[in-house]
TIZASE-237517 format. One record per residue: residue number from 1; x, y, z of N, C-alpha, C, O in turn. Coordinates in pm, whole numbers, plus 50000, padded with zeros to 5 digits. Each point is the difference from the previous one (the first is absolute). Layout:
N
R|nr|n_px|n_py|n_pz|ca_px|ca_py|ca_pz|c_px|c_py|c_pz|o_px|o_py|o_pz
R|NUM|X|Y|Z|X|Y|Z|X|Y|Z|X|Y|Z
...
***
This chain:
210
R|nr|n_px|n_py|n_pz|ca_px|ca_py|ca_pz|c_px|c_py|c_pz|o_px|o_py|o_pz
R|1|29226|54525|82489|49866|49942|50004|49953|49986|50145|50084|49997|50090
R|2|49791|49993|49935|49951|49970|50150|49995|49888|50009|50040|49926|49910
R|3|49907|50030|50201|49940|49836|49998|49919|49928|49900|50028|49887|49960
R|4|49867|50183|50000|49880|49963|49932|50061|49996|49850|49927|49935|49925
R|5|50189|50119|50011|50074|50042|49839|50046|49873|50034|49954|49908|49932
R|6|50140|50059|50172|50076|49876|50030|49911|49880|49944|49976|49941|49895
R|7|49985|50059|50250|49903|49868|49969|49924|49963|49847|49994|49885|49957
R|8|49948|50239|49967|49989|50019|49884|50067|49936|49883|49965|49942|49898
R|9|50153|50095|50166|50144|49989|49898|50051|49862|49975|50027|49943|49894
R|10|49981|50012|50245|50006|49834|49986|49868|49904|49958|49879|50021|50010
R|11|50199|49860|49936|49908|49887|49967|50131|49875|50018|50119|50019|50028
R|12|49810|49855|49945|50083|49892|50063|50077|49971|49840|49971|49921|49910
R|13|50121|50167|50099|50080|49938|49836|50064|49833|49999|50057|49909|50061
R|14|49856|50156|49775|50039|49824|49909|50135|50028|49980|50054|49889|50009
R|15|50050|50213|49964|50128|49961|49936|50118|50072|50033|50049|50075|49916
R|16|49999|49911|50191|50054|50106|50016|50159|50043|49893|50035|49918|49916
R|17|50025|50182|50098|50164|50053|49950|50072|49920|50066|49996|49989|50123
R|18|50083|49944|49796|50090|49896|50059|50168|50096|49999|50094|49972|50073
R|19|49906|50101|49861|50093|50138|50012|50021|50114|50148|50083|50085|50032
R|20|49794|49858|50027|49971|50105|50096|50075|49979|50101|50096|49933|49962
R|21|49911|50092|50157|50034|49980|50108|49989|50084|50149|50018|50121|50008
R|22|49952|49800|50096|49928|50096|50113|50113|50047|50058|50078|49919|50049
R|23|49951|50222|49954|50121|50021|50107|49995|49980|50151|49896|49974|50060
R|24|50235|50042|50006|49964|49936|50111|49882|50088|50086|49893|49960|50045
R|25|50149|50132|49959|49939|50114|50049|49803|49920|49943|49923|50036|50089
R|26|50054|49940|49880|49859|50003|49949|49988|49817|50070|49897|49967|50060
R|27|50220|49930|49921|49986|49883|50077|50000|50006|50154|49945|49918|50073
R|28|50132|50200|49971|49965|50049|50170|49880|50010|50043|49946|49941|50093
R|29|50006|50149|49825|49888|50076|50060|49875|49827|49962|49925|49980|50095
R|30|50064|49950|49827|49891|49916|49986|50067|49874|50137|49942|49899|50040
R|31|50182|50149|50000|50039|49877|50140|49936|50105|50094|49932|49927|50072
R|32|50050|50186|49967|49976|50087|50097|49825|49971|50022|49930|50011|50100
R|33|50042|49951|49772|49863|50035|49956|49913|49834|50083|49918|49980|50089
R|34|50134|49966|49848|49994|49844|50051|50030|49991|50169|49920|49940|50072
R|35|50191|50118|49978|50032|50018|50170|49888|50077|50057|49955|49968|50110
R|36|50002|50120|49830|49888|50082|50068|49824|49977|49964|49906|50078|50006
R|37|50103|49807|49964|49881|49962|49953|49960|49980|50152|50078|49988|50095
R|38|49754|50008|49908|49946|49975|50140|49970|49884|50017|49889|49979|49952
R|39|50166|49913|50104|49942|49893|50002|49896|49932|50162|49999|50062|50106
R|40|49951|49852|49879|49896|49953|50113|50094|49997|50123|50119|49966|50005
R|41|49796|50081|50097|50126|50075|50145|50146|50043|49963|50078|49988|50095
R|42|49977|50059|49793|50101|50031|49949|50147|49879|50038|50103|50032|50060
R|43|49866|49845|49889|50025|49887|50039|50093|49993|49854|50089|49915|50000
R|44|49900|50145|49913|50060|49966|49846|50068|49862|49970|50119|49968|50004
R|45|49764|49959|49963|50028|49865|50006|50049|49958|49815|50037|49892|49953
R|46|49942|50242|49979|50053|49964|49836|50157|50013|49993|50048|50065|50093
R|47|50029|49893|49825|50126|50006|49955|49982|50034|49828|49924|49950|49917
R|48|50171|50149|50071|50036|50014|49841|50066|49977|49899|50014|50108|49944
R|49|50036|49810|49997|50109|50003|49949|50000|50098|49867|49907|50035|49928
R|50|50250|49999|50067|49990|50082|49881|50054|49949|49913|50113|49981|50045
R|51|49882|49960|49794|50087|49961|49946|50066|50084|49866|49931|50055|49914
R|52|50147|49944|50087|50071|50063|49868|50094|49924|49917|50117|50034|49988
R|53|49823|49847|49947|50096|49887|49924|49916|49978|49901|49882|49964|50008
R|54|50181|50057|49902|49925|49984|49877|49965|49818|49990|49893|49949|49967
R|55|50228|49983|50072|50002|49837|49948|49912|49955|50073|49913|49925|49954
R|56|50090|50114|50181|49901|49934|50112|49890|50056|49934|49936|49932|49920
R|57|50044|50150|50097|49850|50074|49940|49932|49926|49909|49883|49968|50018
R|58|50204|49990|49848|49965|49910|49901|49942|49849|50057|49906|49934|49955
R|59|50183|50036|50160|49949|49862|50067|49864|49997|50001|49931|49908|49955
R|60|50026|50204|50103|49912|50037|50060|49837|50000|49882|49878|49984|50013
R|61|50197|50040|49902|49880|50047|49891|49920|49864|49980|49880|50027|49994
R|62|50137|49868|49996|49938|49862|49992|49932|49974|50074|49898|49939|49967
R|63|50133|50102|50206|49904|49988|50099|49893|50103|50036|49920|50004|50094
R|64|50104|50083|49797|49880|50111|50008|49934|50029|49896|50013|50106|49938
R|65|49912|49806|50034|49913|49965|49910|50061|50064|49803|49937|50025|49897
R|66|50202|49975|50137|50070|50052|49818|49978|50191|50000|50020|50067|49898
R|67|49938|49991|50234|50032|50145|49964|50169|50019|50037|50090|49976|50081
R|68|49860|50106|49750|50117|50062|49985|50050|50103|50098|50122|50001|50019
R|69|49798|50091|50050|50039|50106|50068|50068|49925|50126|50038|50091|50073
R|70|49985|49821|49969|50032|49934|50136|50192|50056|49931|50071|50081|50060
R|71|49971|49844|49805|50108|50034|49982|50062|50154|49924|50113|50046|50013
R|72|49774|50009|49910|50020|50142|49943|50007|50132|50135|50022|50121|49996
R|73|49952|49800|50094|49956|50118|50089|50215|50070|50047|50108|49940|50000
R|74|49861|50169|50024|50107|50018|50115|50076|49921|50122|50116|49962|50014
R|75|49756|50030|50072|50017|49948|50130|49918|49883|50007|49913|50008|49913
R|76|50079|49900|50145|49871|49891|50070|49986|50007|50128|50076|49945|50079
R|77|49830|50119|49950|49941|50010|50176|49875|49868|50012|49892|49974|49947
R|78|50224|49948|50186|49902|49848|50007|49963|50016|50126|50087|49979|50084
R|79|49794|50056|49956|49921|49957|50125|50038|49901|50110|50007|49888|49949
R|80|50014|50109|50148|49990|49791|50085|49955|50082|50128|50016|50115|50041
R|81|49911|49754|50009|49952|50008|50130|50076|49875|50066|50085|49953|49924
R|82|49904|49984|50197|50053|49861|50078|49945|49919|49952|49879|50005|49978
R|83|50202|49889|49989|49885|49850|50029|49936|49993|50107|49877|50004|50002
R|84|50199|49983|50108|49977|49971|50139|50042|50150|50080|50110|50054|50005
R|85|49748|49995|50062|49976|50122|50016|50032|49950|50183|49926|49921|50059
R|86|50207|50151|50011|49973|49965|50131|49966|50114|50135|50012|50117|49964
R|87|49965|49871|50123|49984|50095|50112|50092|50076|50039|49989|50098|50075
R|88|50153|49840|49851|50131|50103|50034|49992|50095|49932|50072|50098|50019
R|89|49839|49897|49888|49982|50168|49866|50004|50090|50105|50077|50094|50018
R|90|49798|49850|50072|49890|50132|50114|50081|50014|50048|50024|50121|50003
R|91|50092|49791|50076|50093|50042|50106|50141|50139|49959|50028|50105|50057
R|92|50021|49835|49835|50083|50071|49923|49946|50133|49964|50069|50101|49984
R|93|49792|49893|50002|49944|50173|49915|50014|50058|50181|50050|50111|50013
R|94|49919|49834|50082|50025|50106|50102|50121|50016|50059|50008|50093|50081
R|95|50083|49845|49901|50140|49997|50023|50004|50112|49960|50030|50093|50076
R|96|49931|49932|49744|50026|50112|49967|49936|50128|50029|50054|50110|49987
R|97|49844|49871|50048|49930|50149|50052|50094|50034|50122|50052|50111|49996
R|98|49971|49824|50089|50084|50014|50117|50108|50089|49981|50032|50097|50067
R|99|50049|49829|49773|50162|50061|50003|49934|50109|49970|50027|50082|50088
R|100|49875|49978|49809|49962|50147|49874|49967|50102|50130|50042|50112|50029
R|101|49867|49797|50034|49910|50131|50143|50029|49923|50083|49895|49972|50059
R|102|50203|49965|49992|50024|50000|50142|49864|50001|50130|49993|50054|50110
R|103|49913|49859|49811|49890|50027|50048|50054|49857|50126|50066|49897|49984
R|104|49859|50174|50148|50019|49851|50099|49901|49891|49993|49891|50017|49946
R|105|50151|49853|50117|49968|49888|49954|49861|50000|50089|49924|49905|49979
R|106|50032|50202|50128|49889|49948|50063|49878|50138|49918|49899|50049|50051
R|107|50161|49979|49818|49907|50084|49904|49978|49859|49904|49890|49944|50004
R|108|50208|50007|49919|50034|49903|49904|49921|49850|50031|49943|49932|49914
R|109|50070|50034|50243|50026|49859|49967|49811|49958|50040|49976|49881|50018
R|110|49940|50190|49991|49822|49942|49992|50000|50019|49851|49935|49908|49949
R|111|50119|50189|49948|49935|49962|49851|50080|49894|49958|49939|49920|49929
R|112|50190|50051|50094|50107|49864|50010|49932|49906|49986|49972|49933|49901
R|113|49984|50058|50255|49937|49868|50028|49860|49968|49937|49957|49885|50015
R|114|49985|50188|49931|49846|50039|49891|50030|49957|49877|49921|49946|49923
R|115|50201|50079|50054|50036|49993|49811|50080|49833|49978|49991|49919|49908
R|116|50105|50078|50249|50000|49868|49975|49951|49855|49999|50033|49888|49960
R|117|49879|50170|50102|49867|49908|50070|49909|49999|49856|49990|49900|49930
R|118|49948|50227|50040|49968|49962|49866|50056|49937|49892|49927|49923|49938
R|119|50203|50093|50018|50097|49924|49903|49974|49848|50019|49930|49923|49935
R|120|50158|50055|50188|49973|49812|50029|49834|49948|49974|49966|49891|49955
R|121|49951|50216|50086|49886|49910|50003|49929|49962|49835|49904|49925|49981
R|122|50167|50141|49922|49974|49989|49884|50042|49911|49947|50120|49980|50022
R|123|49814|49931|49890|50020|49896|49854|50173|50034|49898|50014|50120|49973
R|124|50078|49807|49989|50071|50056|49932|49948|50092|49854|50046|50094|49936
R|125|49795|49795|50054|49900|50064|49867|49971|50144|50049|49974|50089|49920
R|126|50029|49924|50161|49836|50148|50007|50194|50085|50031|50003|50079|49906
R|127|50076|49930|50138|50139|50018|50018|50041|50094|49819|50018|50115|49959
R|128|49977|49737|49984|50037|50013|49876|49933|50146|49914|50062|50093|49949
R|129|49806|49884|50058|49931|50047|49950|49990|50185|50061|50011|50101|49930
R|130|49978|49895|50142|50003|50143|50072|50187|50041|50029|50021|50100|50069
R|131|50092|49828|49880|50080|50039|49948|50019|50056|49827|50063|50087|49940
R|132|49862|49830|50037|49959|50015|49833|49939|50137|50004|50072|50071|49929
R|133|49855|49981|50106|49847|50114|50006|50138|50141|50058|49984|50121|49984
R|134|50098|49834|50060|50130|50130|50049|50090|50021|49814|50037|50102|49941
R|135|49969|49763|50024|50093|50056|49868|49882|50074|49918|50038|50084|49919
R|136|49802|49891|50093|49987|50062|49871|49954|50165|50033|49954|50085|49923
R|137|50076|49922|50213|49961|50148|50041|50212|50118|49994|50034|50117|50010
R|138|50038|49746|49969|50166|50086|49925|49992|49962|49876|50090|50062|49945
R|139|49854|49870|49972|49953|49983|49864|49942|50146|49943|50040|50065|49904
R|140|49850|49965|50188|49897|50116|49948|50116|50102|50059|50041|50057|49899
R|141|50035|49995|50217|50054|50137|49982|50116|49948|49910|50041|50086|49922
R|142|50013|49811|50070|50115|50014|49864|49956|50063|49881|50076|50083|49949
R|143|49805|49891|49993|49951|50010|49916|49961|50137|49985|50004|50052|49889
R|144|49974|49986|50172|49947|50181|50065|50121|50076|49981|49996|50076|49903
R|145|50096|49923|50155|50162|50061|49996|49994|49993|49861|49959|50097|49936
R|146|50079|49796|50007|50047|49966|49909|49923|50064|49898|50061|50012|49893
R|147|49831|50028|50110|49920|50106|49919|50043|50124|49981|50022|50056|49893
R|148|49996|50009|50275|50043|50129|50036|50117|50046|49942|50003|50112|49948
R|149|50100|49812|50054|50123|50002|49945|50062|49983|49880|50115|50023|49961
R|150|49749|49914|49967|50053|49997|49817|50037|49883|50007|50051|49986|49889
R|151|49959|49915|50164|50041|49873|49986|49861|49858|50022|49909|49970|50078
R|152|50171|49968|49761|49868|49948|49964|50030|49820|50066|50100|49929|50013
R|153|49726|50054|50021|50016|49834|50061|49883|49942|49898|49939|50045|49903
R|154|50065|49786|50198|49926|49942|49894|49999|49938|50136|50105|50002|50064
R|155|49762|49931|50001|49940|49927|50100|49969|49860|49952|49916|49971|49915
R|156|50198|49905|50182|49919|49906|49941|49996|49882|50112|50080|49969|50088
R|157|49776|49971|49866|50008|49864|50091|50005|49870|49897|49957|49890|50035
R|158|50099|50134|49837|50020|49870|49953|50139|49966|49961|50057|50035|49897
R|159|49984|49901|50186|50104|49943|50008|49972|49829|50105|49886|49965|50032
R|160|50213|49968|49997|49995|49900|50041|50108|50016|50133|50123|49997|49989
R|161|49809|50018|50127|50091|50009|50096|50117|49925|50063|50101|50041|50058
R|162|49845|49812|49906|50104|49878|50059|50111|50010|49898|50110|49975|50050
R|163|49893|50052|49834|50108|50029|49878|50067|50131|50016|50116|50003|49960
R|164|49836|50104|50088|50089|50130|50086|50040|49944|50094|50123|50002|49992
R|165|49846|49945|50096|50033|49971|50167|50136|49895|49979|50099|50007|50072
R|166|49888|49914|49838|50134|49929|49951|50094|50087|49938|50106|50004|50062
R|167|49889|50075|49824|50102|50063|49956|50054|50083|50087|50120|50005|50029
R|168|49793|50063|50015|50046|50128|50116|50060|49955|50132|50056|50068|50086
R|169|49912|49771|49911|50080|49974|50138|49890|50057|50131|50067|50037|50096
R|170|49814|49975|49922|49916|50045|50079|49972|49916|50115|49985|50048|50112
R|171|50005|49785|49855|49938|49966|50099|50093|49984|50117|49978|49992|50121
R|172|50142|50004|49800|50130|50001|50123|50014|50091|50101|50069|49983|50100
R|173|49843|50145|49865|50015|50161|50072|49820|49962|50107|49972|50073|50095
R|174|49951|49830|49871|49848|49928|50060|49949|50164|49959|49972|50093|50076
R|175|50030|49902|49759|49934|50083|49916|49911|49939|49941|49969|49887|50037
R|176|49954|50190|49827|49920|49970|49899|49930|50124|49921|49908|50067|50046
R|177|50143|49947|49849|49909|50065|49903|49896|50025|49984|49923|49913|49961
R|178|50025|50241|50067|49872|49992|49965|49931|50098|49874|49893|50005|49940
R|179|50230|50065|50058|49932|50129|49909|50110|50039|49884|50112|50017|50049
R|180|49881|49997|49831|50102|50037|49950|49980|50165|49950|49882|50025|49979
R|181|50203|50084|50001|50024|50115|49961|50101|50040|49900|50100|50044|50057
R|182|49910|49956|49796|50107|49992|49918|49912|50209|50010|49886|50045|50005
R|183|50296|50030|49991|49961|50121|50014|50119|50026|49952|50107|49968|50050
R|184|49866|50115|49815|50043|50090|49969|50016|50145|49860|50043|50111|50033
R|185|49926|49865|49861|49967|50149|49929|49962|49934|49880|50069|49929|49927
R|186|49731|50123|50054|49987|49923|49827|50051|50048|49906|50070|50099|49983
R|187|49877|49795|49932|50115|50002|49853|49856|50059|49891|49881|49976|50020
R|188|50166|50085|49890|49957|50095|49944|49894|49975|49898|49918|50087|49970
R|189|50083|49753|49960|49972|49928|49946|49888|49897|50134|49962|49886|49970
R|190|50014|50152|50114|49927|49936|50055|49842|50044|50018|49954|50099|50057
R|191|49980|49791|49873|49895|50074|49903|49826|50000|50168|49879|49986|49983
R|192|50178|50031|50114|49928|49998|50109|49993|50145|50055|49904|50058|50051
R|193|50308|50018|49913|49985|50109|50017|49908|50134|49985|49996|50100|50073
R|194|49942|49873|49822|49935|50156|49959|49819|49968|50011|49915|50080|49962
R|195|50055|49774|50105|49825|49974|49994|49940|50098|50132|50060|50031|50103
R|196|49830|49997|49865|49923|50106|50127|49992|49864|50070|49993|49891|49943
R|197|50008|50140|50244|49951|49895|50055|49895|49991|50063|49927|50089|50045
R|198|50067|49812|49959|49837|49933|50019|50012|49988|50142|50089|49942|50061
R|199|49771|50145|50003|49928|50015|50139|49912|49988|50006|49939|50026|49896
R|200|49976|49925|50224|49830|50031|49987|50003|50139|50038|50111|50053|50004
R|201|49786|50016|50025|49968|50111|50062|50016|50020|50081|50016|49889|50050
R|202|49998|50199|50047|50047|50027|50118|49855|49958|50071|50046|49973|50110
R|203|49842|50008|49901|49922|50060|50027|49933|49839|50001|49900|49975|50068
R|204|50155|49943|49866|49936|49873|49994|50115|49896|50096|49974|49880|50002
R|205|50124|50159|50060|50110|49910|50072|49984|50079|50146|50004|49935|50104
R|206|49976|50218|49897|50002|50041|50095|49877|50006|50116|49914|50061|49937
R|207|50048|49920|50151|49857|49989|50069|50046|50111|50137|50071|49970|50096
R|208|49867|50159|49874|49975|50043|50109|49910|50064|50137|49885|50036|49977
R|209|50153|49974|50125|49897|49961|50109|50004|50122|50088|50107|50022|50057
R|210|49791|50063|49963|50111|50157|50035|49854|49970|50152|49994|50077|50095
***
């Protein structure tokens, strides 16, 4: 299929095969997928967790509003950004440009001092929030892959984060939940599978300006 069959192909399944299972090979490539996401100054301020426990998973189903797919799924891909977002992110992301390109510090250290200067001067809110706005741009290419590849997701923001952030042990890591991703192959009987989906027109979302 191309892109456009893909995207086609997927929809956010109600139920998934609880028989199924993602091989690793297909759980690599959605960690590769997530590492190479682009994030704001390439700062990758999201964390992923992957889970593969059925019992935990079940924990889980109460704090996410009773879907089932949180525990039918394969895998659970959980979003987190920081609580507390600090200026050592900026320092550490050029540490690392340094080791990758060996780039010198009198190339490095005026956008340094720009990115860290911007960081501190920010609210932990406006912080939060424009950490938030990075998971849902590895939300959208998870979701994309995960098309390309035959492997089915389900996008969600209802769940209850302070009830993940406890089970998962998050706030100890100065995490937090923001996005959940149960991914992995619908079930056959899932009566969402076979509906045409619903778009506006191209022509009514798109505005162009030549």
């Amino acid at each position: 299929m191309n892109t456009i069959d893909s995207l086609q192909w997927r929809y956010a399944v109600k139920k998934f095969d609880e028989n199924k299972t993602l091989s690793t090979n297909q759980i690599n490539t959605l960690k590769e997928t997530f590492n190479l996401t682009a994030t704001s100054y390439g700062l990758q301020p999201v964390k992923m967790l992957v889970i593969q426990n059925k019992k935990l998973q079940q924990k889980l189903v109460e704090h996410s509003w009773n879907q089932a797919q949180i525990t039918q799924a394969s895998h659970l891909l959980v979003l987190c950004i920081p609580k507390v977002f600090k200026e050592d992110a900026a320092n550490d992301y050029f540490d690392l440009i340094k080791k990758v390109r060996n780039t010198p510090d009198e190339v490095l250290n005026p956008f340094r001092d720009f990115l860290t200067a911007d960081v501190s001067k920010r609210t932990q809110e406006e912080l939060f929030q424009w950490n938030k706005n990075q998971a849902y741009i590895a939300l959208g290419n998870l979701m994309t892959v995960c098309a390309v590849e035959k492997i089915d997701s389900c996008p969600m923001e209802g769940f209850i984060p302070e009830k993940y952030d406890e089970i998962l042990g998050l706030s100890e890591q100065n995490l937090t939940s923001v996005l959940v991703l149960p991914v992995g192959f619908r079930a056959e009987d899932d009566y969402m599978k076979d509906l045409k989906k619903v778009r506006k027109n191209i022509a009514d979302v798109v505005i162009e300006i030549n």
